[in-house]
C-alpha positions as CSV (number, residue, x, y, z in Angstrom):
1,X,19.1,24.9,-47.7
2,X,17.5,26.9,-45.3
3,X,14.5,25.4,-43.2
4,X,11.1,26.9,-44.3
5,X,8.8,28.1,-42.3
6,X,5.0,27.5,-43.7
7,X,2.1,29.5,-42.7
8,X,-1.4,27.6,-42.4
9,X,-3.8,29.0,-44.7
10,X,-5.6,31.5,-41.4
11,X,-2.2,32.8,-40.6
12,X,-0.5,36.1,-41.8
13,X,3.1,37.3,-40.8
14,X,4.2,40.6,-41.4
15,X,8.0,41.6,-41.4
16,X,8.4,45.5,-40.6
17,X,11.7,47.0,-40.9
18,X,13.0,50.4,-41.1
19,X,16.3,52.0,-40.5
20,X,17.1,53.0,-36.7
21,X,15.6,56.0,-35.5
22,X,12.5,56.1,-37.7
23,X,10.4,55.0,-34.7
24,X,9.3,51.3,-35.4
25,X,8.5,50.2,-31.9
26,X,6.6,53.5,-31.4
27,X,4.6,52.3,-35.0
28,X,4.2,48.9,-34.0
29,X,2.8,49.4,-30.6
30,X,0.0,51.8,-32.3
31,X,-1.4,49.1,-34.1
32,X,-2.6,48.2,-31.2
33,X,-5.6,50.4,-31.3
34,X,-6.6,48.9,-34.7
35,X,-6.0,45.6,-34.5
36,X,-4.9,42.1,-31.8
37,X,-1.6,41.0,-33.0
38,X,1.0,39.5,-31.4
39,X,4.9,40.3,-31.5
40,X,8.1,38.3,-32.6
41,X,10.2,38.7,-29.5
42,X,13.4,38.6,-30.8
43,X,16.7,37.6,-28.6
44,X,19.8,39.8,-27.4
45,X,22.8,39.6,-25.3
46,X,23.2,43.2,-24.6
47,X,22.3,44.5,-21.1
48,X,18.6,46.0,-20.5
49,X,18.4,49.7,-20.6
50,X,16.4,51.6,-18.6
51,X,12.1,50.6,-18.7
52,X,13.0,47.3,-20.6
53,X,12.4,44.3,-18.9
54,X,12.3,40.5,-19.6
55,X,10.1,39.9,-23.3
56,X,10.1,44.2,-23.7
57,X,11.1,44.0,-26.0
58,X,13.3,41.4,-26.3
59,X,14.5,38.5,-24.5
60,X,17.6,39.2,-22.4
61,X,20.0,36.2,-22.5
62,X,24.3,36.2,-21.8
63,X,26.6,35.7,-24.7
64,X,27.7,32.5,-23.7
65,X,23.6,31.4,-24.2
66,X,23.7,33.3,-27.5
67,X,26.4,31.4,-28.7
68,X,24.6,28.1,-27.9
69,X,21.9,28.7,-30.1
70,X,23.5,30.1,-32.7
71,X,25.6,26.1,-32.7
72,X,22.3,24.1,-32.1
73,X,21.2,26.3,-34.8
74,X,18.0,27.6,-32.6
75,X,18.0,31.1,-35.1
76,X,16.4,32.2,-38.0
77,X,18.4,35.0,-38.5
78,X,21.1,36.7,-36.2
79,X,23.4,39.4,-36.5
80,X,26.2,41.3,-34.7
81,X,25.5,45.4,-34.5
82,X,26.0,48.3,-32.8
83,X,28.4,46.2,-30.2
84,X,25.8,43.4,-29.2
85,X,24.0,40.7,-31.0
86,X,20.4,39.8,-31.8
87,X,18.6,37.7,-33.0
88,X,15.3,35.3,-34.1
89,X,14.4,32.1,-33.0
90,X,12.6,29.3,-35.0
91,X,10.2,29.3,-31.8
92,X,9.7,33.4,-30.9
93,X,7.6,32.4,-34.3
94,X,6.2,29.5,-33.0
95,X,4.9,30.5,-29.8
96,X,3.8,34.0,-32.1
97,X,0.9,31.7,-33.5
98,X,-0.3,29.7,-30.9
99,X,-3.0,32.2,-29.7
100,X,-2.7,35.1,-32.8
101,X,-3.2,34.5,-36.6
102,X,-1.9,37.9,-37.1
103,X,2.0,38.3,-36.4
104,X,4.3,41.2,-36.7
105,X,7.9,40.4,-36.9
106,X,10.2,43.5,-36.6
107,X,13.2,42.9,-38.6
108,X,16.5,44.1,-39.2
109,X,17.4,45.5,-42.8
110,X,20.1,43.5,-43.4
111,X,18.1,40.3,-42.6
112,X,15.3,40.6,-44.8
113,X,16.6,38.9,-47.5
114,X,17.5,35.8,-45.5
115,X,13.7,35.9,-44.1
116,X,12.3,36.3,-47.4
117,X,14.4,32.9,-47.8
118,X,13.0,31.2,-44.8
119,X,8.9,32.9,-44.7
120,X,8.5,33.2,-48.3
121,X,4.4,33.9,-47.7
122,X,5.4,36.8,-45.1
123,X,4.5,40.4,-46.2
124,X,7.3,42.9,-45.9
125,X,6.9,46.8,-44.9
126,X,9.1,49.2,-44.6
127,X,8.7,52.7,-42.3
128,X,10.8,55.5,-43.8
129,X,11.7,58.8,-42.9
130,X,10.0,61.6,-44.4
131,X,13.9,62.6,-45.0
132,X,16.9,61.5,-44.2
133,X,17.9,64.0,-41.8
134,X,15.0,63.1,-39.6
135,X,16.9,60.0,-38.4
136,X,19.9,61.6,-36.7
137,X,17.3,64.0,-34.6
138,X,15.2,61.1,-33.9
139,X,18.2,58.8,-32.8
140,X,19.8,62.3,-30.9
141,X,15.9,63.1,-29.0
142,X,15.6,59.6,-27.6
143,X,18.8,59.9,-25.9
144,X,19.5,56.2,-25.6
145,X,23.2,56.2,-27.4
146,X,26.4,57.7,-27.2
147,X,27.5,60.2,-30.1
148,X,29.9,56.8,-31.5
149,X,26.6,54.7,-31.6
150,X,24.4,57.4,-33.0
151,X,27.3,58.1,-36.2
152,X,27.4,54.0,-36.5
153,X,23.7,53.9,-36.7
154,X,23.4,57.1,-39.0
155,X,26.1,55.1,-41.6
156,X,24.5,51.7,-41.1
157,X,21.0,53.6,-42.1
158,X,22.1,54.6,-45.6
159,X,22.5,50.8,-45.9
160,X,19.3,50.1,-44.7
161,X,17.6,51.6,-46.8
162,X,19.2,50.0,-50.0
163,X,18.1,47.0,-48.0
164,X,14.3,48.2,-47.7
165,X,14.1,48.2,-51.6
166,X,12.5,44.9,-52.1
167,X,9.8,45.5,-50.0
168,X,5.9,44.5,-50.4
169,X,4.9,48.2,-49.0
170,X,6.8,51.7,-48.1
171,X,5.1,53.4,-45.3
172,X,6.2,57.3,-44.1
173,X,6.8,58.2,-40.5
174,X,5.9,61.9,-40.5
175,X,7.3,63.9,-38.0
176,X,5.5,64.2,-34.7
177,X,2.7,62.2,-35.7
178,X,3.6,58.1,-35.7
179,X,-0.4,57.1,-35.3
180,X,-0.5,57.8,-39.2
181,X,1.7,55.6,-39.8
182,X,-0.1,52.9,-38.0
183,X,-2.9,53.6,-39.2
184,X,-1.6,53.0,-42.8
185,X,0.2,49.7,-41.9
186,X,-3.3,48.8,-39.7
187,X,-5.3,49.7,-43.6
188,X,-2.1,47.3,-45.4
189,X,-2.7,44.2,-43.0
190,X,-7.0,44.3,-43.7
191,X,-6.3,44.8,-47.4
192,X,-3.4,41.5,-46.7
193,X,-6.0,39.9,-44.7
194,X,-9.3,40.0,-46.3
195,X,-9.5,36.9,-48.2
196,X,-8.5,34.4,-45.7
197,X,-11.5,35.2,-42.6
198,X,-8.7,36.6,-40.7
199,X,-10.5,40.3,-40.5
């Protein structure tokens, strides 16, 4: 059995996921100008890209570290993508909490059912396309991959989205204009919120 994680009665988790290239981080980080949260930092050894540093946006460890939490079993979920690993540790969560009651965790498709599993009071949300061709010109713009990794992602993405189906709430990214999509997720967290003095 999987360990669960329990929320106190003041504390609200939200799990956003979306295939790649529908602009999550670029989502997430709008919230910001609706609402304090603070942000799962989830665990990688792949190497930093360009403007990412240490916790932005995730934490940067070697494979051999990697491997010894996944045997002291230190991870909620973890998976193996797009030729690195990554992953979520029991206390990314933890240390979430200790000075936030309102925490976004953005999660990987393929994990959510396994989260459900673990955070059975989280609220799930999806971000979606407006179509489906809007993810390869997304992934293509940001320039980020190499044409191998940008037709892995586009084939992982029809996946995803079978994934995304047992979601609490399906937002839209619209093209050009992400802040509308946070400002729907921002109107899905006070409506989640409301009874439990959060906001």
């Amino acid at each position: 059995m999987p360990k669960i994680l329990e929320l106190k009665p003041n504390q609200r988790l939200f799990v956003i996921s979306g295939p790649s290239g529908v602009g999550k981080d670029t989502v997430i980080e709008g919230l910001r100008e609706f609402l304090d949260f603070n942000w799962v930092i989830s665990t990688t050894d792949r190497a930093k890209r360009e403007g990412e540093k240490e916790g932005k946006p995730y934490h940067f460890i070697s494979p051999g570290k990697f491997d010894e939490m996944i045997k002291n079993n230190e991870f909620v979920e973890h998976d193996h993508m797009y030729g690195f690993r990554c992953g979520t540790a029991f206390a990314a969560i933890e240390n979430a909490f200790r000075d936030s009651q309102v925490v976004i965790w953005k999660g990987y498709p393929q994990s959510l059912k396994r989260i459900k599993e673990i955070v059975p009071e989280a609220t799930f949300i999806a971000i979606l396309p407006p179509v489906f061709s809007a993810l390869e010109k997304r992934l293509r713009k940001r320039g980020a991959d190499s044409e191998e990794s940008i037709q892995e992602r586009i084939a992982v993405a029809k996946g995803d989205l079978e994934a995304l189906e047992f979601v609490d709430y399906k937002v839209i990214n619209p093209e050009g204009k992400p802040e509308l999509a946070s400002k729907e997720i921002f109107k899905i967290i006070k409506k989640e919120t409301k009874n439990c003095g959060i906001m």
